[in-house]
C-alpha positions as CSV (number, residue, x, y, z in Angstrom):
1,X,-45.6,-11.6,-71.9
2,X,-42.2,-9.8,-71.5
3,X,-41.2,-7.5,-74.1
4,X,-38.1,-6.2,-75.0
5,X,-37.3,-2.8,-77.0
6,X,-33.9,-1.1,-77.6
7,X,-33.8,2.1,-78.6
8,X,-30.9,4.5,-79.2
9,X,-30.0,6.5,-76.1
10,X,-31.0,10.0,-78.4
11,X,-35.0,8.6,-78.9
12,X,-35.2,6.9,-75.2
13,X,-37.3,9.8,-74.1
14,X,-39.6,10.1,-76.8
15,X,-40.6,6.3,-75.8
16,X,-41.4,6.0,-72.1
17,X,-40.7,8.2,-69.3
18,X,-37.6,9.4,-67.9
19,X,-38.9,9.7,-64.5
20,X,-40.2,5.8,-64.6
21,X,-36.9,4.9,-65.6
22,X,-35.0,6.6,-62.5
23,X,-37.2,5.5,-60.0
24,X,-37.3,1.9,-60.9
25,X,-32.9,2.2,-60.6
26,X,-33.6,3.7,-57.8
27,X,-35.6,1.2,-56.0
28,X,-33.1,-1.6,-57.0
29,X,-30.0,0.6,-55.9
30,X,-32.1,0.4,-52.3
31,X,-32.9,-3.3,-52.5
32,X,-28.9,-3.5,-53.6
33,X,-26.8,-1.2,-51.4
34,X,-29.8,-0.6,-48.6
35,X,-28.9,2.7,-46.5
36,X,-25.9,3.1,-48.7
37,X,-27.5,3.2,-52.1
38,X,-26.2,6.6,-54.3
39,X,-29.8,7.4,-55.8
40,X,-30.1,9.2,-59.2
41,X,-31.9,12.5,-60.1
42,X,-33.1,14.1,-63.6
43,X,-30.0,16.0,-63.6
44,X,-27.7,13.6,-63.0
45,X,-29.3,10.4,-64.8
46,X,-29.7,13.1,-68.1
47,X,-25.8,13.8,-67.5
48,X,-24.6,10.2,-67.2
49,X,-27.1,8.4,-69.7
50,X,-29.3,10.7,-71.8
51,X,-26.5,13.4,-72.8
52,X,-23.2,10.6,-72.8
53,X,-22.3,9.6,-76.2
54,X,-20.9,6.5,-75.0
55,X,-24.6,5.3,-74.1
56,X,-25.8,3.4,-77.6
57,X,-28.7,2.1,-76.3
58,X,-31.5,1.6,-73.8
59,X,-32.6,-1.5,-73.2
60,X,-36.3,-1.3,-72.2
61,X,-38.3,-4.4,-70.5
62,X,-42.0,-4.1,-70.5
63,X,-44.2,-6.5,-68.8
64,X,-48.5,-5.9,-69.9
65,X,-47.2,-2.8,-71.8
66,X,-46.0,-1.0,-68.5
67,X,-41.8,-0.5,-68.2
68,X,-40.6,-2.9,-65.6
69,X,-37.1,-2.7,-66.3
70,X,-34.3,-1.4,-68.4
71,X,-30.3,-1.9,-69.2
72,X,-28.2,0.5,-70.6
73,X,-25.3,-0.5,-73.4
74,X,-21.9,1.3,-73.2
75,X,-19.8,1.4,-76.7
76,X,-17.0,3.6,-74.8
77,X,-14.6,0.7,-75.1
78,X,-15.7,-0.7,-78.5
79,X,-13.0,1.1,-80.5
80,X,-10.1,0.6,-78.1
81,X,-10.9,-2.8,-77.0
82,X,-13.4,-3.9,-78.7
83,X,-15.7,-4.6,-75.4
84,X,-19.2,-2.9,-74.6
85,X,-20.2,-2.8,-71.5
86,X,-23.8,-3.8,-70.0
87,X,-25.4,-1.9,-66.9
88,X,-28.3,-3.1,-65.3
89,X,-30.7,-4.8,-65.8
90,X,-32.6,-2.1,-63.4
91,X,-35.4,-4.2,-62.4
92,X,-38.3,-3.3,-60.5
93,X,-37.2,-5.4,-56.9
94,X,-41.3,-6.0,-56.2
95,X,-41.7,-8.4,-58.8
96,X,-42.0,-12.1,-58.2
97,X,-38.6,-13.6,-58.5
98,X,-39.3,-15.6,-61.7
99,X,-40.1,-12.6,-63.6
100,X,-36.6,-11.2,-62.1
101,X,-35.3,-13.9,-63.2
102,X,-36.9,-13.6,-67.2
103,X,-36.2,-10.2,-67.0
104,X,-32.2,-10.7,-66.5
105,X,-32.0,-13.5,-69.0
106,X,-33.6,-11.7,-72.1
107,X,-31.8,-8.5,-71.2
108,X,-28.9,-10.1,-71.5
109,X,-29.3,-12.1,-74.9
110,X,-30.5,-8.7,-76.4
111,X,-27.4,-7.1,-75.2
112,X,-25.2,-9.7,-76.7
113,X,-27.5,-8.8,-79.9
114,X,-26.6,-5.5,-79.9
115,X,-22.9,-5.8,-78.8
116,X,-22.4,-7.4,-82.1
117,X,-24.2,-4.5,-84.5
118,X,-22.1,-2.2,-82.7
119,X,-18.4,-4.3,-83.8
120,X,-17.7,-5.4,-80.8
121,X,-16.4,-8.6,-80.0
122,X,-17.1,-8.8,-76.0
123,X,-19.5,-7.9,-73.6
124,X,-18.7,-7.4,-70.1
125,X,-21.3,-6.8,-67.1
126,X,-20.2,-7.2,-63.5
127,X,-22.2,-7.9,-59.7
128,X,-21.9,-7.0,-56.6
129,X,-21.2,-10.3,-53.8
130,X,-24.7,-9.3,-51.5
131,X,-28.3,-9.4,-51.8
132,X,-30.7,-12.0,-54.1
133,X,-30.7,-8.9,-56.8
134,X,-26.9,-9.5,-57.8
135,X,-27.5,-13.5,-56.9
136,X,-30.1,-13.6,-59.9
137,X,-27.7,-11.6,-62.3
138,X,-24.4,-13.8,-61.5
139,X,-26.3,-16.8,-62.3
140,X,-28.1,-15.5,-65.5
141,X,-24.7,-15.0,-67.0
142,X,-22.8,-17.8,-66.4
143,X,-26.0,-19.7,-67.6
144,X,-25.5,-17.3,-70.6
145,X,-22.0,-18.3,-71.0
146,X,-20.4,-15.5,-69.5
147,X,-17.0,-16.1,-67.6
148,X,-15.5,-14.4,-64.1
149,X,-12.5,-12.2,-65.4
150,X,-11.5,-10.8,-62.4
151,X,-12.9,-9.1,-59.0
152,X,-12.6,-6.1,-57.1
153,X,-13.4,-5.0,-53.3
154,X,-15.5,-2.3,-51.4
155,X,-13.3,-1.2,-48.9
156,X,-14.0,1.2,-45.8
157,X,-12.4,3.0,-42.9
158,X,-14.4,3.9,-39.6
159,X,-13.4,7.3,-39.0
160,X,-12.0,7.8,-35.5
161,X,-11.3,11.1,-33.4
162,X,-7.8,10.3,-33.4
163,X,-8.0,10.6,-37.1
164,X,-9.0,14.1,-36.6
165,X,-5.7,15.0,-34.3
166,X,-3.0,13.8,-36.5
167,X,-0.7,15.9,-38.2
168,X,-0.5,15.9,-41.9
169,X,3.6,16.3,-43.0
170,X,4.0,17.7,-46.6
171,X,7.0,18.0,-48.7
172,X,7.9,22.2,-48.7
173,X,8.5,22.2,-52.6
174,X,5.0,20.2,-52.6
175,X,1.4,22.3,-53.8
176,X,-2.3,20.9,-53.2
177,X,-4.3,22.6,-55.5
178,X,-7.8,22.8,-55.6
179,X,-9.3,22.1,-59.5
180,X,-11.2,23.8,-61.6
181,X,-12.6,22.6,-64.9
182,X,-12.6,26.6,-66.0
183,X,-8.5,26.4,-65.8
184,X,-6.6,24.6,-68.8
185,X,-3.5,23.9,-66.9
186,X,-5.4,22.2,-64.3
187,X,-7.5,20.4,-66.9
188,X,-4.2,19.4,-68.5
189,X,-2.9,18.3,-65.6
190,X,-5.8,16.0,-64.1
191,X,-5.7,14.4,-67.8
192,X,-2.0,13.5,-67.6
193,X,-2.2,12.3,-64.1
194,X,-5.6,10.6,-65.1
195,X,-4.2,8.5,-68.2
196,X,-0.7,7.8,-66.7
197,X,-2.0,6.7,-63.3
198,X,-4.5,4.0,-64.9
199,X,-3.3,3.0,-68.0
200,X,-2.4,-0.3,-66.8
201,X,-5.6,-0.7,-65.4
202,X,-8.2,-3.5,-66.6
203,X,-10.6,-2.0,-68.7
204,X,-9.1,1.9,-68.7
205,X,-9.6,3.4,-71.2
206,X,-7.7,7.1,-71.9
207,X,-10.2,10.1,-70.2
208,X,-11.2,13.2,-72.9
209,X,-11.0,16.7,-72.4
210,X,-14.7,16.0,-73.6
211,X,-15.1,13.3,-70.6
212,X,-14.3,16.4,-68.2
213,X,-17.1,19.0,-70.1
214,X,-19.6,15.8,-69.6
215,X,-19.0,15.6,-65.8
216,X,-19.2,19.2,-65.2
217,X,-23.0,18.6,-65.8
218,X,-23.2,16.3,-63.1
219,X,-24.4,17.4,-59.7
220,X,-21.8,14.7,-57.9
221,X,-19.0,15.6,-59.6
222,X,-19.4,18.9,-59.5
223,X,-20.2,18.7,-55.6
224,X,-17.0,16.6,-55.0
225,X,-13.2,17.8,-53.9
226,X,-10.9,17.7,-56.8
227,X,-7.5,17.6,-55.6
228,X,-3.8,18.0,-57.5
229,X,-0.4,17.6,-56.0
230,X,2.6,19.2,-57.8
231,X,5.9,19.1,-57.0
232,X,8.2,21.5,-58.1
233,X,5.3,22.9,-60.1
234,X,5.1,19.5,-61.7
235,X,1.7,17.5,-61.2
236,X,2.3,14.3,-58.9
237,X,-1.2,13.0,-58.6
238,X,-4.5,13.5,-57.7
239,X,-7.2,12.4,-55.7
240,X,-11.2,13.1,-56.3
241,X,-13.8,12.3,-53.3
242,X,-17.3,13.1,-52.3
243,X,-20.3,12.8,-49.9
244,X,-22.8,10.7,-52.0
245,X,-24.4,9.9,-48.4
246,X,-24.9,11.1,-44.8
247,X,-23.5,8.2,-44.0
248,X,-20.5,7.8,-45.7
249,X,-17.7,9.2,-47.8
250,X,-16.3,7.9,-50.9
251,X,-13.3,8.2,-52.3
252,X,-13.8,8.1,-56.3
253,X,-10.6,7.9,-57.7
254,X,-6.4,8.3,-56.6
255,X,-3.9,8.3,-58.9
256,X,0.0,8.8,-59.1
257,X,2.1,9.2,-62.0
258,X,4.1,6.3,-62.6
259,X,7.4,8.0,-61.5
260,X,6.3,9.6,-58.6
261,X,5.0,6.0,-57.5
262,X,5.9,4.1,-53.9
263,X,7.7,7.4,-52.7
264,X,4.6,8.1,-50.2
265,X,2.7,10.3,-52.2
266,X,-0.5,8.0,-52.3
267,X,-0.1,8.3,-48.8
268,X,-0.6,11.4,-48.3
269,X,-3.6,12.0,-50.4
270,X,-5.6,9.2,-49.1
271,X,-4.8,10.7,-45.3
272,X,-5.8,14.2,-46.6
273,X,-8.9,12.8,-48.2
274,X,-10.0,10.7,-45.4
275,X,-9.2,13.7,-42.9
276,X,-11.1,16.3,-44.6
277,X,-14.4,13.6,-44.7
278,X,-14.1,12.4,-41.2
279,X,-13.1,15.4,-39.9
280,X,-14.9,18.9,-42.2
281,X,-17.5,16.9,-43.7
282,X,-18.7,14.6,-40.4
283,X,-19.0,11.1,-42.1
284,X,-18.7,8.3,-40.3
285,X,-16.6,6.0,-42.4
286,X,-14.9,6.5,-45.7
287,X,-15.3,3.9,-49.1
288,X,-13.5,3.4,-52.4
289,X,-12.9,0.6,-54.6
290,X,-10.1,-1.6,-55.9
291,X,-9.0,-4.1,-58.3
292,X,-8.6,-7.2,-56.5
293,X,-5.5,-8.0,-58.4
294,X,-3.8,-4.5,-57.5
295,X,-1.8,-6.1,-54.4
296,X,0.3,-2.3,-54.1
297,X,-2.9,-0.4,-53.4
298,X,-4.5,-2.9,-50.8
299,X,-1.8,-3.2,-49.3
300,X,-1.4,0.7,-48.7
301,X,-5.2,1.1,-48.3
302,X,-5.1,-1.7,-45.4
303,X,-1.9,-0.1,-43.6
304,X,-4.1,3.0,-43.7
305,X,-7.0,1.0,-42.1
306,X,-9.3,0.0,-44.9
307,X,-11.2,-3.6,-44.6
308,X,-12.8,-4.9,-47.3
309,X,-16.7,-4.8,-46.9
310,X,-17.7,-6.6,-50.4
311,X,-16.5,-7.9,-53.4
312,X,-17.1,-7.2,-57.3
313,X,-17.5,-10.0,-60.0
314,X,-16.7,-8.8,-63.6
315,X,-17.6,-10.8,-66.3
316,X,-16.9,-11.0,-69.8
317,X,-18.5,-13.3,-73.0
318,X,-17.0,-13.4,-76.9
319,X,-20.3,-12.5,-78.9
């Protein structure tokens, strides 16, 4: 009754319909993140799936010949670390739970399938803590053999008015400069910053020039503040956030260079950030994420007055 086809991310759209595919993430997002789900467009899924390289394949799930689901297979890691990387399964949150249930199970045996013709010798997936969506998906891979590897956390602020009438102190040798993709020296900088910043990090793997030409095509990051701190004309850190919602603000990624670390420079950004989204941009609270072992960063993002909201499961399996 349930069939599954995988087809290279370059032929996905001579197969089934792009549009069919976005709404049915779509719909799960909602039934996943409710009022906060960040929904996909054409433009944006065609920058992040369709045009990405790192995309192998597309996972399709069809149930009476009509597509009821899909999953998407990332080979970005494969050469560094030898790990894909499954998203979804999108699922289409109206069918009966069983079917849900089906659905996860076969997606994720093919995606073990397919993580071994691409070299790889792990697969990793990961779930959110709420809602029966990311229930199903935590039990269909420990069932599948998968293990927990580690966690993260959703973390928010409430912004405040007194937020608004604090004063921001900056070093006088100190620059925040907007970036541009069009300027090398910036692009050259964001990448140093970038790859020093998170190199340490679980699962980083080094960020392209190419990597920066793909997001340009994408309405959020295009739409979001890009933000560099030199000092002495030498790159510190940086600090990228948006408005994916009218509700909220999210803070997508902060990073200091190693040697520039626990002098109060993280600090700073996250205030400026978090000032110029409660305060310019009128959100009402402010989210990012974290790795739940990265005890130096919770412990700044709670002084600043961050709670965590929900927590991240990642998972891993040898194929």
């Amino acid at each position: 009754m349930i069939r599954v086809i995988s087809i290279p991310r370059g032929k996905v759209q001579y197969f089934v319909s792009i549009e069919e595919l976005i709404n049915i993430m779509n719909e799960y997002l909602k039934m996943c993140y409710g009022e906060y789900a960040y929904t996909r467009d054409l433009e944006s899924f065609k920058a992040m799936y369709l045009e990405n390289p790192d995309i192998a394949y597309f996972i399709i799930i069809m149930l009476f010949n009509r597509v009821m689901g899909f999953a998407l297979i990332n080979k970005r890691r494969v050469n560094y670390e030898g790990i894909s990387e499954l998203k979804g399964p999108f699922v289409n949150p109206l069918l009966p739970l069983s079917v849900i249930e089906e659905i996860t199970n076969v997606t994720i045996n093919e995606a073990l399938h397919l993580t071994k013709g691409l070299g790889a010798h792990q697969l990793e997936a990961y779930t959110l803590n709420e809602g029966f969506l990311n229930a199903v998906k935590r039990t269909a891979l420990l069932k599948n053999g998968f293990i927990e590897l580690e966690r993260g956390y959703e973390m928010t602020f409430q912004c405040t008015d007194r937020i608004c009438s604090e004063e921001i102190e900056t070093l006088s040798n100190s620059l925040l400069i907007d970036y541009r993709f069009e300027n090398q020296e910036l692009r050259k900088a964001l990448l140093l910053v970038v790859n020093e910043s998170f190199a340490k990090h679980p699962g980083f793997t080094p960020i392209t020039e190419e990597d920066l030409r793909r997001r340009e095509n994408t309405k959020s990051w295009r739409e979001s503040e890009k933000k560099l701190l030199f000092l002495d004309k030498e790159v510190v850190g940086e600090v990228i956030y948006g408005v994916p919602s009218k509700l909220y603000g999210y803070i997508n990624s902060i990073g200091i260079r190693p040697k520039y670390q626990g002098k109060g420079f993280g600090k700073l950004l996250m205030r400026i950030a978090i000032r110029d989204l409660c305060c310019q941009k009128g959100v009402e609270e402010v989210r990012l994420w974290v790795h739940a072992n990265n005890d130096k960063a919770i412990k700044l993002y709670s002084k600043i007055g961050f709670a965590i909201d929900d927590i991240t499961y990642i998972y891993r399996r040898a194929t």
